[in-house]
N, C-alpha and C positions, 0 to 999 in steps of 0.2 A: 649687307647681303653679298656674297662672293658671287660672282660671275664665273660661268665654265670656260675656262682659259686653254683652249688649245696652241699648239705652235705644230709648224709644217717640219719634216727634215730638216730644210736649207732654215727656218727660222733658229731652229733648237745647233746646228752645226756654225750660223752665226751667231748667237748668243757663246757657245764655246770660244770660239774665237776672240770674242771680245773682251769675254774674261782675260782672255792670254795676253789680253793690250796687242793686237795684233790683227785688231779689225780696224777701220777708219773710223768706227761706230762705239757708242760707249753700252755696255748692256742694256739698260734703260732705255737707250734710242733704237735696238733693238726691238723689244720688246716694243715699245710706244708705237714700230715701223707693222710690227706684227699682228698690232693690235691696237687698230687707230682710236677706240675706243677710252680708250685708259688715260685718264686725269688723273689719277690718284694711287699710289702706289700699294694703300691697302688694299684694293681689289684686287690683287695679285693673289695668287696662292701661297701659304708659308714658304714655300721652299724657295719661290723666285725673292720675295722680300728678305729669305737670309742672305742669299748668293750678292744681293747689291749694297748690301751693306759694306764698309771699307774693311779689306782683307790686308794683313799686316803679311809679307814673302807671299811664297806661290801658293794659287787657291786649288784648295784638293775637296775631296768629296766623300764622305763616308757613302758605304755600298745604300742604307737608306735613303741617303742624300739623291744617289744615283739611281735610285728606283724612283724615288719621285719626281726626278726630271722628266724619267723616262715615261714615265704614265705620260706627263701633258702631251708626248707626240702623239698627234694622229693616228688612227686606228692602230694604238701599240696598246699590248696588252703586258705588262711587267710586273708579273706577282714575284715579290722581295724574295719569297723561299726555293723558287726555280730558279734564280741570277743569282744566290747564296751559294748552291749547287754547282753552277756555272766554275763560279772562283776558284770552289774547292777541289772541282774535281772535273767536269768539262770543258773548260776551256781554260785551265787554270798555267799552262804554258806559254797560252797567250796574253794572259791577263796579266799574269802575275799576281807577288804580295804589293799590299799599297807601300806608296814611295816615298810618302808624305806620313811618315809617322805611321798613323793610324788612318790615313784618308789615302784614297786615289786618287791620281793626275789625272787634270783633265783629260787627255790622252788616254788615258786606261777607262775614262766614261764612256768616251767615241769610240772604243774595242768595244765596249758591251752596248750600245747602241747599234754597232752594226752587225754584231752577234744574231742581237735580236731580230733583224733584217732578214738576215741570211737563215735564221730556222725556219724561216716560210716555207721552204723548201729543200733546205738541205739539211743534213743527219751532221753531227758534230763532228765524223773524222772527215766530209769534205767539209767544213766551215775551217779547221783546223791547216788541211791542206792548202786551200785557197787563201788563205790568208796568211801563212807563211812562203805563199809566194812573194810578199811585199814586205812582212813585217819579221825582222830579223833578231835579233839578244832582245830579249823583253823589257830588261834592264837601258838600254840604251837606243835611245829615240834615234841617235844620230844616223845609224845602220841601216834606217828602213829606205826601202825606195820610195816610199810617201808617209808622209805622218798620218798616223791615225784621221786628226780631227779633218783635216785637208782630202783626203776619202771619202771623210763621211759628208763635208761639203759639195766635194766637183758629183758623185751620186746622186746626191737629195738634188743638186740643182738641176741635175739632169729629170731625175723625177719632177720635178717643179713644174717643170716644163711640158712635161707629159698630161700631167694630172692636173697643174691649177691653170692652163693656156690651154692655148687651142690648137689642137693637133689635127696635122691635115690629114686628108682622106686616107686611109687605112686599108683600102678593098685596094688589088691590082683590077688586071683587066679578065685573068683567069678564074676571080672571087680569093684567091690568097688573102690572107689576111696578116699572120705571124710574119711572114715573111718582112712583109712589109714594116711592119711595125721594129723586127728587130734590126733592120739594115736602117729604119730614123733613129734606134736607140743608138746606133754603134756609129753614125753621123754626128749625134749630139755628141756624143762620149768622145771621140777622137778630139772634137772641137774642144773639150774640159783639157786634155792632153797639155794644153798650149800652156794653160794657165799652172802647169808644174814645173818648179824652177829644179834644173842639175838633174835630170833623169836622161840617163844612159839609154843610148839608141835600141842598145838590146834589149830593155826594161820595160819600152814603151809598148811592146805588147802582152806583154804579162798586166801591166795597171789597165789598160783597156779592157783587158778580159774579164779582171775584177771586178773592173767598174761595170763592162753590164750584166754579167751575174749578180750585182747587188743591184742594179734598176730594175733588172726581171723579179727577184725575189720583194723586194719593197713591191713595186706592181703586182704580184700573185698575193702579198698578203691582203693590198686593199681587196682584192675581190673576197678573201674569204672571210673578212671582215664586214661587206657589206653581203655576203650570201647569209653570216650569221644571224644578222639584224635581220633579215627578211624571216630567217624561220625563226627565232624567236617572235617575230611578230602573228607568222602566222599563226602560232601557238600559243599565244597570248589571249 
């Protein structure tokens, strides 16, 4: 019997990483860390049980591959024929063609992970714009002021922190609320800052900004996520 296998951001941007041989962790311990549950590797969903299989050169992703990652994050909703759309013709500058033959770099998953992030609330020429604030020839990783999957980490982890911990009091003394909440995001966010190697003093505010533009938009999708479920239920 399959078990519902969720993973958080920061779990699914550490699993990427891992793959890359570029985490301290091996995928499996990964996942195992994500899901203290798991003895057995067939409880896994197909997709994670192909990905730990041994990979002969660099592991890429066909676009369905990358739909069914993307389903297990949390309240993420990734129908294959709207991120088909995506490729071809929305965000297809940023994505690019796949690099790997016929599959995509992991790198071009974590573009369309945080794609999917950022339509919480924004229209695809600012997801476009804002994200060529950082990400530079689509062809060549080295030019970016942060890699892809390293975004989609110092982000989720900031989310992480929001949503799976405990966040302190929220209200000022006037009842403010946003306020408050966005001056701890941009606290947390500055703190992530630290943890980017060779970023240009001039740069450091442009990836800050990024980054919490994609914590506000992850945080506006959980609410509409959980506003859905309520009226589906009341409807029910």
């Amino acid at each position: 019997m399959m078990v519902t296998f969720n993973l958080t951001r920061k779990n699914m941007a550490d699993l990427l990483l891992s793959l890359h041989g570029i985490n301290n962790r091996t995928p499996l311990k990964v996942l195992q860390d994500a899901w203290t549950d798991l003895h057995n590797q067939d409880q896994l969903p197909r997709i994670l049980q192909k990905i730990l299989k041994p990979a002969k050169g660099e592991i890429g992703f066909s676009l369905n591959e990358i739909v069914s990652l993307g389903n297990l994050i949390e309240f993420t909703n990734f129908p294959q024929s709207t991120v088909q759309n995506w490729v071809k013709r929305d965000v297809r500058g940023l994505i690019g063609s796949p690099q790997l033959g016929k599959k995509y770099t992991i790198e071009q998953a974590a573009m369309l992970f945080i794609v999917e992030d950022l339509k919480a609330t924004l229209d695809f020429e600012s997801i476009r714009k804002i994200l060529t604030l950082v990400f530079n020839n689509i062809e060549d990783r080295t030019d970016d002021i942060v890699n892809p999957t390293d975004l989609y980490l110092a982000y989720a982890s900031v989310f992480d922190q929001i949503h799976h911990q405990s966040l302190p009091s929220i209200k000022t003394a006037d009842g403010s609320v946003n306020e408050h909440i966005d001056g701890y995001i941009k606290k947390e966010c500055q703190a992530m800052l630290s943890t980017f190697d060779g970023i240009m003093e001039e740069n450091l505010s442009i990836v800050l900004h990024v980054m919490i533009v994609s914590v506000l938009t992850v945080q506006a999708g959980f609410y509409q996520a959980v506003t859905k479920k309520y009226v589906t239920d009341a409807l029910s």
